[in-house]
VOBA-1610 file (N, C-alpha, C; in pm, whole numbers, padded with zeros to 5 digits, always signed):
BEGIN
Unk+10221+14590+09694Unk+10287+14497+09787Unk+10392+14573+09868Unk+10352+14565+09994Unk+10490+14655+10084Unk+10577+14517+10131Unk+10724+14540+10033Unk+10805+14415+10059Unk+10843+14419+10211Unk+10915+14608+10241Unk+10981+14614+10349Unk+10889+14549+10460Unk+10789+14584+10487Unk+10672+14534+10595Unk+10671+14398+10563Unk+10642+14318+10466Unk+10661+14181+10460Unk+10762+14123+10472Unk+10901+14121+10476Unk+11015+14147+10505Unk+11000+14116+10661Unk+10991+14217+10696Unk+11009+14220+10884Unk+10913+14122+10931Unk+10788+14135+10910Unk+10706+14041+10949Unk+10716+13905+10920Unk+10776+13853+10806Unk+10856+13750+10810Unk+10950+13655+10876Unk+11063+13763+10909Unk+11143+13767+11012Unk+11090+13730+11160Unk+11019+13868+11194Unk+10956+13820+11338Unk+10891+13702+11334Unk+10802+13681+11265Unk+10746+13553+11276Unk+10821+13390+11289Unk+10951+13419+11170Unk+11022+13276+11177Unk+11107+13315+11342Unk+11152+13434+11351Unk+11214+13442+11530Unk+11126+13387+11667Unk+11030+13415+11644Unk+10950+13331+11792Unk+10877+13176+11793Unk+11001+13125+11655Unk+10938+13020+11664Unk+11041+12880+11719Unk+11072+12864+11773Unk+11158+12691+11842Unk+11115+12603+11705Unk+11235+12537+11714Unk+11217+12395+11630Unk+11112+12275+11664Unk+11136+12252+11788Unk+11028+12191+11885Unk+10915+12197+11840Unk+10894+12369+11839Unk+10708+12417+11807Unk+10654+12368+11690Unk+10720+12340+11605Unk+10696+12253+11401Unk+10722+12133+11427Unk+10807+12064+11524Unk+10798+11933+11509Unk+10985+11913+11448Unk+11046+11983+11457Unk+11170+11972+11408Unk+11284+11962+11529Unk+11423+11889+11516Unk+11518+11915+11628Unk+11568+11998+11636Unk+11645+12077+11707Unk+11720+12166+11704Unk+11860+12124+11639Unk+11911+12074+11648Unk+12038+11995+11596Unk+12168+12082+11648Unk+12259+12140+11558Unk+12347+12183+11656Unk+12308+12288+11716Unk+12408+12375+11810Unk+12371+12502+11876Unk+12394+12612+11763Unk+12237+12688+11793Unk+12201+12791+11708Unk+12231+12945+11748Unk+12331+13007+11675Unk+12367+13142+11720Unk+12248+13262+11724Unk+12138+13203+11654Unk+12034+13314+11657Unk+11883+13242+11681Unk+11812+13310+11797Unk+11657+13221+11828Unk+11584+13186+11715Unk+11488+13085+11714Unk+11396+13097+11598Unk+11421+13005+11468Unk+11338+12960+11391Unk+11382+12862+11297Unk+11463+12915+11180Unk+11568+12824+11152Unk+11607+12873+11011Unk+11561+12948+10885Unk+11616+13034+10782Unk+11575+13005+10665Unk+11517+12915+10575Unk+11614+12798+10581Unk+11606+12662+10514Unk+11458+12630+10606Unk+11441+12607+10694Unk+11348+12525+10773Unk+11184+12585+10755Unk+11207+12686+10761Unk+11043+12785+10716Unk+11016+12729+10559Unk+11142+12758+10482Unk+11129+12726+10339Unk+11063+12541+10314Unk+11102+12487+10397Unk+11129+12335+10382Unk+10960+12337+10439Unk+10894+12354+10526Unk+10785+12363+10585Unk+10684+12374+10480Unk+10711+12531+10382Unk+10617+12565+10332Unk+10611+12536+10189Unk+10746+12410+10162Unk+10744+12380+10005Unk+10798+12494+09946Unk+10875+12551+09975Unk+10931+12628+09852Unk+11026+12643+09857Unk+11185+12713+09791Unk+11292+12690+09797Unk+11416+12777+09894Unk+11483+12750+09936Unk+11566+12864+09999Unk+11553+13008+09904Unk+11623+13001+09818Unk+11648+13125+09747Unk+11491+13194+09806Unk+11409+13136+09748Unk+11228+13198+09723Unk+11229+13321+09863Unk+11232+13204+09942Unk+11229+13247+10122Unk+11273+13356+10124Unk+11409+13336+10102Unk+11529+13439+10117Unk+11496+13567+10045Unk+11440+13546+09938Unk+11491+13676+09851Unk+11339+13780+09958Unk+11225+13703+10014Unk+11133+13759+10054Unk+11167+13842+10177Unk+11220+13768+10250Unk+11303+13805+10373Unk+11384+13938+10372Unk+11428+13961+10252Unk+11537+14036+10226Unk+11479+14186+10130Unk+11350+14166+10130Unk+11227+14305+10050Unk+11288+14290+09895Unk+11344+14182+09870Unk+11342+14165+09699Unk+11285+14033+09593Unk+11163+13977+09698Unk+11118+13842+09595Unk+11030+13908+09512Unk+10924+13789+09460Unk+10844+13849+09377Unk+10726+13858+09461Unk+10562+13886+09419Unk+10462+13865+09501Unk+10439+13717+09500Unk+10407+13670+09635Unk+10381+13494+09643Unk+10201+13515+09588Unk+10213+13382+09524Unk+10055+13344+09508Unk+09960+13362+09605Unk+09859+13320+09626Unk+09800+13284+09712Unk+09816+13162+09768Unk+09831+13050+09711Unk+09901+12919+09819Unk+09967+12943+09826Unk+10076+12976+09838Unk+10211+12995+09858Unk+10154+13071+09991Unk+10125+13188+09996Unk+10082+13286+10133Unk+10022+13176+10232Unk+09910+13118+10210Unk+09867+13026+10294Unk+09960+12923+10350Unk+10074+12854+10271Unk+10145+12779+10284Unk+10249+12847+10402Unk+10291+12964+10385Unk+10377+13024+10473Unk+10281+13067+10626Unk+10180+13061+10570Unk+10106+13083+10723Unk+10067+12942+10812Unk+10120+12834+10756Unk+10123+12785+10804Unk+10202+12739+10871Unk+10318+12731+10786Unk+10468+12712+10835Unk+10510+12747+10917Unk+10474+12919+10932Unk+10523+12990+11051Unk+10409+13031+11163Unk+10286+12907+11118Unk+10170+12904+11288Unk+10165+13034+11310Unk+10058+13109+11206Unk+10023+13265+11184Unk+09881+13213+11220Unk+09807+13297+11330Unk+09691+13274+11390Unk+09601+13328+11270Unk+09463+13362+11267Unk+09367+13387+11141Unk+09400+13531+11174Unk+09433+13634+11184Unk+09446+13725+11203Unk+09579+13810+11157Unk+09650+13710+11187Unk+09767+13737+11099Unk+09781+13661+10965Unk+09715+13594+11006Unk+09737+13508+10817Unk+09732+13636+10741Unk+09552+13705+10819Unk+09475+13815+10683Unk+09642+13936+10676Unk+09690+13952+10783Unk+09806+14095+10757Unk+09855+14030+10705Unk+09947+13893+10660Unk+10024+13831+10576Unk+09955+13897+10433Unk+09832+13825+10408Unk+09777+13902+10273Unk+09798+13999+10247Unk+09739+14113+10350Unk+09695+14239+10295Unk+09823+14322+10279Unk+09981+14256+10346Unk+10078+14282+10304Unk+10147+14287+10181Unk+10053+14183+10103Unk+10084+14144+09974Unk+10030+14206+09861Unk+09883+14253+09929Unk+09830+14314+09824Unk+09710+14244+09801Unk+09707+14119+09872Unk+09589+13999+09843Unk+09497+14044+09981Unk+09376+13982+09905Unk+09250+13999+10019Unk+09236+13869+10086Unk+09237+13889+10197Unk+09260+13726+10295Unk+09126+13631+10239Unk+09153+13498+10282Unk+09009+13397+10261Unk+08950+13434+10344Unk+08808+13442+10274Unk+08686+13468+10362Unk+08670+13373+10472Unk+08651+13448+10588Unk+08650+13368+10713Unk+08501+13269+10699Unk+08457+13185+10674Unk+08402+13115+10686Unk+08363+13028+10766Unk+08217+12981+10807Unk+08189+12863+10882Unk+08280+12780+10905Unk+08322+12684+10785Unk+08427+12577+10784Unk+08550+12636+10726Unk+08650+12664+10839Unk+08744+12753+10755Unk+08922+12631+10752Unk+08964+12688+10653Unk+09072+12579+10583Unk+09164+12626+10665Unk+09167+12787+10760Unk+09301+12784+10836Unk+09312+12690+10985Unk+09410+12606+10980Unk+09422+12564+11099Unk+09497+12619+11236Unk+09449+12601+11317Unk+09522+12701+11469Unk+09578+12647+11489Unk+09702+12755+11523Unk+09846+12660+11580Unk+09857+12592+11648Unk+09749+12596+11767Unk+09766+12541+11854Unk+09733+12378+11814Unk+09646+12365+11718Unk+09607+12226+11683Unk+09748+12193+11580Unk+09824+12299+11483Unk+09937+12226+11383Unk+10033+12169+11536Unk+10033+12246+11637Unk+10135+12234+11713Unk+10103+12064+11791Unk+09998+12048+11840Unk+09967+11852+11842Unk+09993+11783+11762Unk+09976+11825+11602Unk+10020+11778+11493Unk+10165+11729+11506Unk+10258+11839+11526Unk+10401+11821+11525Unk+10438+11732+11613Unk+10382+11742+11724Unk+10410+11610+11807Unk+10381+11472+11829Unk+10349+11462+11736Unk+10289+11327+11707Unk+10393+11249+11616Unk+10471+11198+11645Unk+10606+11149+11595Unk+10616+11059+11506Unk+10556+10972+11625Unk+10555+10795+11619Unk+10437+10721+11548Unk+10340+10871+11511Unk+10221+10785+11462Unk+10149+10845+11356Unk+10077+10820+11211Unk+10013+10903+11159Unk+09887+11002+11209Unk+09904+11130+11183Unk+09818+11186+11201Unk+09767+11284+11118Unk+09652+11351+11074Unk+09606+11489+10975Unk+09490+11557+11032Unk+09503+11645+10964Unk+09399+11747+11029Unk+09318+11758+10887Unk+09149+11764+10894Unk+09096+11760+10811Unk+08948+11824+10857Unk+08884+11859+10724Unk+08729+11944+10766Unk+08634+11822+10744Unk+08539+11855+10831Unk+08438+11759+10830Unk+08386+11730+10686Unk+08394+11826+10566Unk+08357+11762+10439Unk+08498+11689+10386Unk+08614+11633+10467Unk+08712+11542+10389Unk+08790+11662+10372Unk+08802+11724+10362Unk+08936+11823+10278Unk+09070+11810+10376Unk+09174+11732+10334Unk+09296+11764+10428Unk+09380+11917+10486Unk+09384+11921+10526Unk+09458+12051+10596Unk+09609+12053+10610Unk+09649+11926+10651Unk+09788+11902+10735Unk+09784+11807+10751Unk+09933+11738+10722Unk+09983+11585+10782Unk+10096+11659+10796Unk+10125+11460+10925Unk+10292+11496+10975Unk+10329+11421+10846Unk+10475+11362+10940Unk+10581+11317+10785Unk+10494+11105+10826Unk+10477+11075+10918Unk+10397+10925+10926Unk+10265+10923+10824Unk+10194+11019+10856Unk+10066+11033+10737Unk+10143+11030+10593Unk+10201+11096+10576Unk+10236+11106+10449Unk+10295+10978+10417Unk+10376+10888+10490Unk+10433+10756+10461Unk+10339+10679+10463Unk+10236+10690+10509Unk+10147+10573+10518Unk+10032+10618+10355Unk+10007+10700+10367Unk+09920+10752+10236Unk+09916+10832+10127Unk+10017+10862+10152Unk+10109+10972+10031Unk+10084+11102+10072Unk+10148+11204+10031Unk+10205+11356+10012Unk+10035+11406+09997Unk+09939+11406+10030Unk+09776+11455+09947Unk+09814+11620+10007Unk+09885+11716+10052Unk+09902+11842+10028Unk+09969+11903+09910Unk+10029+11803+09819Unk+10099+11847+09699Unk+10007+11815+09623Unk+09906+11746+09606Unk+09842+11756+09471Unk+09763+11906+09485Unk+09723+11894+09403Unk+09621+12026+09324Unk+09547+12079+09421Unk+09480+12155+09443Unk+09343+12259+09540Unk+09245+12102+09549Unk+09184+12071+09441Unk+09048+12009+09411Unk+09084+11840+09474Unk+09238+11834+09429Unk+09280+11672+09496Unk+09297+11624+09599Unk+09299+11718+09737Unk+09295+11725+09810Unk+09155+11708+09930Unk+09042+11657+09856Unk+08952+11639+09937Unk+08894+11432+09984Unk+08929+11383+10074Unk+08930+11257+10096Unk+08881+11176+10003Unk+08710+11264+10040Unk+08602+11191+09973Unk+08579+11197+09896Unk+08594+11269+09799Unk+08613+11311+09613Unk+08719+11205+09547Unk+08875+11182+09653Unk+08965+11116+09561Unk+08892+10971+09577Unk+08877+10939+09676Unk+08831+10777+09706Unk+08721+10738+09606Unk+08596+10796+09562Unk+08538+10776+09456Unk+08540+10829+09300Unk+08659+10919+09308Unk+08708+10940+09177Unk+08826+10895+09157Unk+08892+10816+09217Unk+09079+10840+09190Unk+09077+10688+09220Unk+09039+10593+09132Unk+09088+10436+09149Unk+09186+10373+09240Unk+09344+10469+09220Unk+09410+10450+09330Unk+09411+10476+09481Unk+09320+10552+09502Unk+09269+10561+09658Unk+09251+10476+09709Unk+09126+10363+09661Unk+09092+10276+09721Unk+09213+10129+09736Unk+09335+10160+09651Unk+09420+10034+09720Unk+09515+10047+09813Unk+09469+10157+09857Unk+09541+10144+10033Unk+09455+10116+10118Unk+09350+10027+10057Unk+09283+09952+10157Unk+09273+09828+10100Unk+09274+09725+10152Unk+09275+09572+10154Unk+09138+09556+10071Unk+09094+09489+09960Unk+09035+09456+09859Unk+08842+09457+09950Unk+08880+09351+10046Unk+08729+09316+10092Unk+08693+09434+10197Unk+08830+09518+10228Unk+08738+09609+10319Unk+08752+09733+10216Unk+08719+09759+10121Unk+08656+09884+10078Unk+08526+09896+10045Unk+08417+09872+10053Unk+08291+09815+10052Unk+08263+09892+10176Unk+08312+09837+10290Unk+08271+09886+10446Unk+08326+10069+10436Unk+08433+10080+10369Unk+08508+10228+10368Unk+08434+10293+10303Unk+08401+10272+10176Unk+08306+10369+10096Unk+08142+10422+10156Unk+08084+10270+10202Unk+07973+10307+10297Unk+08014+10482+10400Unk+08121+10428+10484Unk+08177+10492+10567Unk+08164+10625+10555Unk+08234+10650+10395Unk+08272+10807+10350Unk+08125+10862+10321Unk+08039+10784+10280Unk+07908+10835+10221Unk+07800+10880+10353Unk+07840+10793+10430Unk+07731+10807+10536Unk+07765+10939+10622Unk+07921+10945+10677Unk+07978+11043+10723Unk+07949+11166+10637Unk+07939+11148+10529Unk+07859+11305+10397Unk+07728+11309+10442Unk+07667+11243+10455Unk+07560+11298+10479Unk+07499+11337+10600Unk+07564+11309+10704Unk+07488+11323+10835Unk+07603+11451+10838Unk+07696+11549+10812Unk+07787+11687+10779Unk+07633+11735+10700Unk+07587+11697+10561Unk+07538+11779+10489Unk+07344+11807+10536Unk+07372+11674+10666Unk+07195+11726+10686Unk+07211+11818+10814Unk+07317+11812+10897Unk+07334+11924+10995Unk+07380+12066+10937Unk+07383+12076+10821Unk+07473+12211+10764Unk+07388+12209+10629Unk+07281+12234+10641Unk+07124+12263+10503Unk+07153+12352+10425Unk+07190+12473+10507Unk+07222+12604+10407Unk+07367+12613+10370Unk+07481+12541+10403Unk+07601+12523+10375Unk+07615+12450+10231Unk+07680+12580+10124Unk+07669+12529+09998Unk+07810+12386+09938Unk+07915+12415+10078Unk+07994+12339+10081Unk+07974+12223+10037Unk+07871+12125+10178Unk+07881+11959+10132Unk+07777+11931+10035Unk+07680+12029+09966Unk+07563+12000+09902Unk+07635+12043+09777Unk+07716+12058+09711Unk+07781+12104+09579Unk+07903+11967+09589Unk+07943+11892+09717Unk+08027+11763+09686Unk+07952+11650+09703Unk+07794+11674+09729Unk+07689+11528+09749Unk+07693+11564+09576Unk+07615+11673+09493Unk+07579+11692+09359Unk+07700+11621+09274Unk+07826+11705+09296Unk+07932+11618+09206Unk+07947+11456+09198Unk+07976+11428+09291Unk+07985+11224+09313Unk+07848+11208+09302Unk+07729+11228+09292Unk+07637+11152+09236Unk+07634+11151+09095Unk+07676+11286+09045Unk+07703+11253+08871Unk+07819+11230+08837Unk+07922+11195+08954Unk+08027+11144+08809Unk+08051+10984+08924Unk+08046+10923+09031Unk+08082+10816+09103Unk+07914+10714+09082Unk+07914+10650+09015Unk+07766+10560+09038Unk+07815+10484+09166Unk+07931+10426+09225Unk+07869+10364+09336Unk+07876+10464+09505Unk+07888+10640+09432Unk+07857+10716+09597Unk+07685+10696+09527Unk+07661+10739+09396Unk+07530+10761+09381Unk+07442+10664+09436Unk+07491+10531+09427Unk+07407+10411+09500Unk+07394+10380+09634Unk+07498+10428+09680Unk+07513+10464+09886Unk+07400+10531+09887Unk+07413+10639+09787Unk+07377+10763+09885Unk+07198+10740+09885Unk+07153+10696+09769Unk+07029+10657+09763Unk+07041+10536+09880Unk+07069+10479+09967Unk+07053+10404+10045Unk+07049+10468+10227Unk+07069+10572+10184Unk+07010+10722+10296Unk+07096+10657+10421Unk+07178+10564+10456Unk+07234+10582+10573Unk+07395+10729+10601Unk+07312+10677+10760Unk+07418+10803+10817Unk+07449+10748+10934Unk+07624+10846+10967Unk+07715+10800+11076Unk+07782+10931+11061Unk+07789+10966+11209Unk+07913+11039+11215Unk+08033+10961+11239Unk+08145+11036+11174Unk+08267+10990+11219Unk+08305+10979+11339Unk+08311+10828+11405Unk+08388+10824+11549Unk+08519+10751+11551Unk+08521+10713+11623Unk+08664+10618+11649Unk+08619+10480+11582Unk+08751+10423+11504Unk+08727+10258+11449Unk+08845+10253+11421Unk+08875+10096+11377Unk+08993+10050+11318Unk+08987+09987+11223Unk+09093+10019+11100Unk+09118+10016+10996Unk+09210+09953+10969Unk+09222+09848+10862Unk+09353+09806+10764Unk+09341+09945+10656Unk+09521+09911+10669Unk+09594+09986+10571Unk+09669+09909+10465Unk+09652+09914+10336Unk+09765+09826+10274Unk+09869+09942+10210Unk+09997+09887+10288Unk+10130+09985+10229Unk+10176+09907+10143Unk+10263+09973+09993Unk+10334+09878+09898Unk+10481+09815+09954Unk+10521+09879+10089Unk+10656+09836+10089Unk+10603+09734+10217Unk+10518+09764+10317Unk+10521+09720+10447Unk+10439+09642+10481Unk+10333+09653+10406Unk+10193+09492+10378Unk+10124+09596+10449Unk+10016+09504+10544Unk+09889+09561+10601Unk+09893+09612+10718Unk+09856+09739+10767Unk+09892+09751+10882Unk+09677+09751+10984Unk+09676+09739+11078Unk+09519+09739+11118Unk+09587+09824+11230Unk+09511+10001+11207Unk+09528+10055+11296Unk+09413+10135+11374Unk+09386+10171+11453Unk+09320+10228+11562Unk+09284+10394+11534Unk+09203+10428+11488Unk+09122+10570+11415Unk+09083+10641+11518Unk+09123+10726+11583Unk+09102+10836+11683Unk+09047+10960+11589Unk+08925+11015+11640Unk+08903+11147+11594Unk+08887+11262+11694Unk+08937+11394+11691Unk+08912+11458+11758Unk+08899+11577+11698Unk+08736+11579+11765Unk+08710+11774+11686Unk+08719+11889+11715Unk+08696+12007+11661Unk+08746+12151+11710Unk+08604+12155+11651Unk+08502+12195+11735Unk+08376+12247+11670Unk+08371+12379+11620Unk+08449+12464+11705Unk+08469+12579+11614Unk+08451+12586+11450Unk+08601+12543+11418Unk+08597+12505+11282Unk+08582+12442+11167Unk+08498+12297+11262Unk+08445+12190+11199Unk+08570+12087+11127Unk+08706+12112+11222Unk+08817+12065+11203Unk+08823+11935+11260Unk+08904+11825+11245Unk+08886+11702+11276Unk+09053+11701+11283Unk+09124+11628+11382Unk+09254+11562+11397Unk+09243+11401+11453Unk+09287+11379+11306Unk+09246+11201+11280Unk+09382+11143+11331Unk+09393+11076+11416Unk+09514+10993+11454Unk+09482+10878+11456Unk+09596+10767+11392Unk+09613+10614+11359Unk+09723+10567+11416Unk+09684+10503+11553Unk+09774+10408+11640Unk+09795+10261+11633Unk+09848+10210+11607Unk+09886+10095+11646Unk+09897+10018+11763Unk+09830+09914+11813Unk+09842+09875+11929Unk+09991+09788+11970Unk+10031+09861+12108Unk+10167+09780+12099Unk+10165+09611+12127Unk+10244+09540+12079Unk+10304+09418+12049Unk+10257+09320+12010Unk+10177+09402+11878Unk+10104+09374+11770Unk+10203+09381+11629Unk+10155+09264+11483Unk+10235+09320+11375Unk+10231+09449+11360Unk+10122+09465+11379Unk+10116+09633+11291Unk+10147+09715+11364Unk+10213+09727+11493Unk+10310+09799+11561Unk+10421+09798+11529Unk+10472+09669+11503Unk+10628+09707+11430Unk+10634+09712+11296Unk+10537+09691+11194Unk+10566+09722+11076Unk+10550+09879+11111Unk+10442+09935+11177Unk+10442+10131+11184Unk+10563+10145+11230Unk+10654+10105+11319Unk+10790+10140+11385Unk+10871+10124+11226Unk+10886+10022+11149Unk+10954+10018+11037Unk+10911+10143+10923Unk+10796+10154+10910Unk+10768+10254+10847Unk+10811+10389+10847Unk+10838+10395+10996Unk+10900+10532+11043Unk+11039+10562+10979Unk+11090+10448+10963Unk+11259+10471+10911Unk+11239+10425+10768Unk+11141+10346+10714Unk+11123+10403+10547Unk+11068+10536+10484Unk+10985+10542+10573Unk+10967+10647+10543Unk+10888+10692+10381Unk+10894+10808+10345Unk+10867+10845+10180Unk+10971+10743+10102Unk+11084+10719+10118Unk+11146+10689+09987Unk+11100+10573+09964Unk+11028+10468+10033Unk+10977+10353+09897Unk+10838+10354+09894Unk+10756+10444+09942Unk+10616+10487+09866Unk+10580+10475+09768Unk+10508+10437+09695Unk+10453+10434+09532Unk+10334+10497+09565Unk+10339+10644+09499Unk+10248+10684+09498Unk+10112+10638+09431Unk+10010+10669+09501Unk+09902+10618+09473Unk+09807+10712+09437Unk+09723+10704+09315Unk+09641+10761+09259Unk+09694+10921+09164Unk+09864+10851+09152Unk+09891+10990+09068Unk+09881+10950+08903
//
């Protein structure tokens, strides 16, 4: 591991970055360009000290999430993610068809999206990125585990998934997730990806196994959805998808139509925020 080189490259990286560019304010006037210590740290889940001691050529070696996590934080293109690694000593993720790094340029729409939930996700379900609205509306799903993190796996394995949706519309949602699997896994035959998550939920979910024997398919387009929040009731919002074919990346945004309930319960939500969430499906 060359600290000193990871060290600097650290540095440069948190220096060309504006608060703006993550989605953060500037707040008071800053004597030096570029985001904080605290603020890279806060981004990538881990603690000041951690940051710091890296910054400074005396932490320890970061994991591998942890590396990924900082490449994201600090909107490291795929190219630098891999020198982030190979700084470390780690061999970058294999660049792949469907690849889990997202381009800045797409975290950077992310960040601006204020007022409304939004995530970035791969066409087989796997989340990538939420702002801080996604996360209020559906919980934290970048802190659970590697494996917990995939839409369509928690919704038919994780009981609590399905009650952030209103009782009579999960029936229509599950169809949804199954059909959207399969019309990903019949365009992508030799992709061992969605054909190793059709195999799992047919042996452990009997009702994907019963969709799926019912052979319909949909791609994911635009629709609208109820949401049931525990603090804020139901919200029915407006499902925007937009893809990056490149990477088989999806940025799902949920609007609210204005001077509608579920416009001002999402406006209320904004200022509850995480703290009266009950997490769901932990």
């Amino acid at each position: 591991m060359n600290r000193a080189e990871l060290a600097d490259f650290l540095r440069r990286a948190r220096g060309r970055l504006a608060p703006s560019d993550v989605g953060l304010t500037a707040g008071a006037r800053r004597r030096t360009p570029g985001l904080r210590r605290e603020e890279v740290a806060q981004l990538a889940g881990m603690s000041v000290d951690y940051y710091t001691r890296l910054e400074q050529s005396r932490g320890p070696r970061p994991s591998r999430q942890m590396l990924t996590a900082l490449a994201r934080a600090l909107r490291l293109t795929e190219d630098e993610r891999d020198h982030l690694f190979h700084l470390t000593g780690e061999q970058p993720p294999r660049r792949e068809k469907t690849s889990t790094h997202v381009r800045p340029g797409l975290l950077l729409v992310l960040d601006r999206l204020h007022d409304t939930p939004a995530m970035v996700v791969t066409d087989c379900g796997e989340v990538l990125a939420q702002n801080d609205l996604s996360r209020a509306l559906s919980g934290d799903i970048l802190a659970r585990p590697p494996g917990g993190r995939n839409m369509i796996r928690r919704f038919f394995q994780d009981p609590g998934v399905q009650e952030l949706f209103p009782a009579e519309d999960r029936p229509e949602r599950a169809r949804e997730q199954v059909a959207g699997l399969r019309a990903v896994a019949s365009a992508r035959p030799t992709d061992p990806e969605p054909a190793a998550l059709v195999a799992e939920l047919r042996s452990t979910s009997e009702e994907f196994a019963r969709l799926w024997d019912e052979h319909e398919v949909a791609v994911r387009r635009a629709s609208t959805k109820r949401f049931r929040h525990p603090a804020i009731g139901i919200l029915e919002l407006d499902c925007e998808i937009l893809a990056n074919s490149d990477h088989n990346q999806q940025l799902v945004v949920h609007t609210a139509r204005p001077g509608t309930e579920s416009y001002e319960r999402l406006q209320l939500l904004r200022v509850v925020g995480l703290q009266d969430l009950t997490p769901t499906g932990s």
